[in-house]
N, C-alpha and C positions, 0 to 999 in steps of 0.2 A: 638276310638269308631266307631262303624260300623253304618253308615246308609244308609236309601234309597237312589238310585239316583231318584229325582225328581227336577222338574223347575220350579224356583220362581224367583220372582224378587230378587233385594239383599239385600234390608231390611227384607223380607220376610221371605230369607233364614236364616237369622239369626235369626230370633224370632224362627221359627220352631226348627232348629236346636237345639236351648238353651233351647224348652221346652221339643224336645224329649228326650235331655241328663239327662234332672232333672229328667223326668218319667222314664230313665236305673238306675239313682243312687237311686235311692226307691228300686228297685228290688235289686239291686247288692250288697246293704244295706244290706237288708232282706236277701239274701241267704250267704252274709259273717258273718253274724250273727250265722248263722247255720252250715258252712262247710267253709271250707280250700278252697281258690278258685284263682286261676294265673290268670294275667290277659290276657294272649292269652285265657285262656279258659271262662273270661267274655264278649272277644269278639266273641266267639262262641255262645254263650248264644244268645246272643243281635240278632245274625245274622235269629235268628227260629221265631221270635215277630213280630205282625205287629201291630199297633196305634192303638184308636181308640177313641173319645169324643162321651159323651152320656149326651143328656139334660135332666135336669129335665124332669122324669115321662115317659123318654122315656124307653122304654124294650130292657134289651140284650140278652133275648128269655124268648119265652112265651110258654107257655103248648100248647103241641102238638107234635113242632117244632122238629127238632134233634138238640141238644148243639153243635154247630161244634166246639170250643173253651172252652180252660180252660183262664181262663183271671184274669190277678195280678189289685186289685186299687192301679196304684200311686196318684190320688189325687180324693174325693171326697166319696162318699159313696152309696150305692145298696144295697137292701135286696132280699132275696129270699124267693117264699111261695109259697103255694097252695092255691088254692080255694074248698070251700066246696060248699054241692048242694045248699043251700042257695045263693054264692057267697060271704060268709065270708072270709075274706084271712085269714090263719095262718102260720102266720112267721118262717120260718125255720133260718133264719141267715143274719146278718148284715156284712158289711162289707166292712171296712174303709181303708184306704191308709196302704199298707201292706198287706194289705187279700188276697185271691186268692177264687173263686166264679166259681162253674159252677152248671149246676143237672152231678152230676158225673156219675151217671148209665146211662143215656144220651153221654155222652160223649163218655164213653169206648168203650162202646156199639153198640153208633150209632142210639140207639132206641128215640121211642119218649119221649120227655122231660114229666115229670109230674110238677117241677115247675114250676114258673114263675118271672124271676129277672127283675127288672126295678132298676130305678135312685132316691135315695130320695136327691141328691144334683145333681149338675154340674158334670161328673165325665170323668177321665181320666184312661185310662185298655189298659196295654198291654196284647196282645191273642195271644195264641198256638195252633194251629190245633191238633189235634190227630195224625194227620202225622208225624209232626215237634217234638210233644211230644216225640213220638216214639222215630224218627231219634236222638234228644238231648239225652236221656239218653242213646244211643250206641258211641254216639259221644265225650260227656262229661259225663264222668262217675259219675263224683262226683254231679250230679245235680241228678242221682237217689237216692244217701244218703239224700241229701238235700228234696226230696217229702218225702222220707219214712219217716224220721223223721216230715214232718208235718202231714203224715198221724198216726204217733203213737198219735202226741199230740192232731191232731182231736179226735179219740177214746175215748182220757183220758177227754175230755170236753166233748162227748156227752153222757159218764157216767156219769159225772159228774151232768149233766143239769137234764140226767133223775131223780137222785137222788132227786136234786131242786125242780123237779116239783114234783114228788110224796110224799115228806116228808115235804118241808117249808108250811108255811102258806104262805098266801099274802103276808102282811108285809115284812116277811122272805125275802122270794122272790124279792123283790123290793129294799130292804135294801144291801142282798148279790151282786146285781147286779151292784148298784151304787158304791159297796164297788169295785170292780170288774173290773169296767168297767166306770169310772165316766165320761168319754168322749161319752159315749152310752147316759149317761143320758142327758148332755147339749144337743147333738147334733140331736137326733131323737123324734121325733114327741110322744106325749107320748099316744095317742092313738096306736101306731104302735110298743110302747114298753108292752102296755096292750098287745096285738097280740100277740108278743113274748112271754111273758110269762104265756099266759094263763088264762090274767084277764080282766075283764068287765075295761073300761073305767073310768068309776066310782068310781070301785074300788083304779084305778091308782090316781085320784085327791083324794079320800080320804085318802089313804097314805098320800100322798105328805102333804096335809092338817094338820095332825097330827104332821110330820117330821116339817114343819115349826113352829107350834104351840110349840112344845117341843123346841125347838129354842129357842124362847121368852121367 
């Protein structure tokens, strides 16, 4: 496994070292999952990444900004959104250890970002430059099957979503998701899953209200 050289002490360097390798085996995970991969060319991979921890509530770009990075969660979770003229956020997308997160028109592009990604846990993201993006899919070929294929199945979920939101009810809606996504439900703030999906707050504890009631 390929890392930085940097200077730590020697305890040090072993804590570092053992966390960055657990944040490559997430990723290495995630794209063996997807494609046929050797491992000289995992150590290629690894070589274009660079670190990075992000606290609660801290931003990994904010509207405006240029995206300089495409960035993988291997541990923790970030959502993306806009703000309306009010300063309403509306959630664009979540995403948990395995996701990959940027404003993508931003990135390619170069231009200013219109979202705005923060931290809703502790979180842990390796980043790729646009450069490095570049450079890796001439380099390592099979890592451009590996986006394309995540960008088909993005497509097939953002059909998907619009359908949800144009045809479910509430309920619908909130039921299809935990069916879904039941780690979305535990793990995110359910004012911030109203956001997602399009519903008053209110709405979301009245659900919920019901779903327990029917329980009993």
């Amino acid at each position: 496994m390929i890392l930085k050289n940097r200077t730590y002490l020697a305890s040090e360097s072993i804590i570092f070292d053992e966390n960055i390798y657990l944040m490559f085996e997430v990723l290495l995970s995630h794209i063996e999952n997807k494609v046929d991969i050797t491992e000289d060319q995992k150590n290629q991979v690894q070589s274009f990444f660079t670190v990075k921890k992000f606290r609660k509530k801290q931003y990994l770009l904010q509207e405006g900004d240029i995206c300089k990075c495409l960035s993988f969660v291997s541990k923790g979770l970030l959502k993306s959104y806009f703000l309306d003229e009010k300063g309403n956020e509306h959630i664009n997308m979540f995403a948990f250890e395995g996701w990959w997160i940027s404003d993508f028109n931003s990135f390619v592009h170069q231009e200013k970002a219109v979202l705005n990604i923060d931290a809703i846990e502790e979180t842990e993201v390796l980043m790729i430059t646009l450069e490095n993006y570049e450079k890796m899919m001439l380099e390592v070929p099979v890592m451009d099957r590996y986006f394309r294929i995540l960008y088909q199945n993005s497509l097939v979920t953002k059909d998907q979503r619009l359908i949800v939101s144009n045809s479910y009810t509430a309920e619908e809606k909130y039921l299809q998701l935990a069916q879904k996504n039941p780690e979305m439900i535990k793990r995110v703030p359910h004012n911030l899953i109203a956001s997602y999906l399009g519903l008053a707050p209110e709405t979301i504890s009245r659900i919920r209200k019901k779903i327990s009631l029917n329980k009993n």
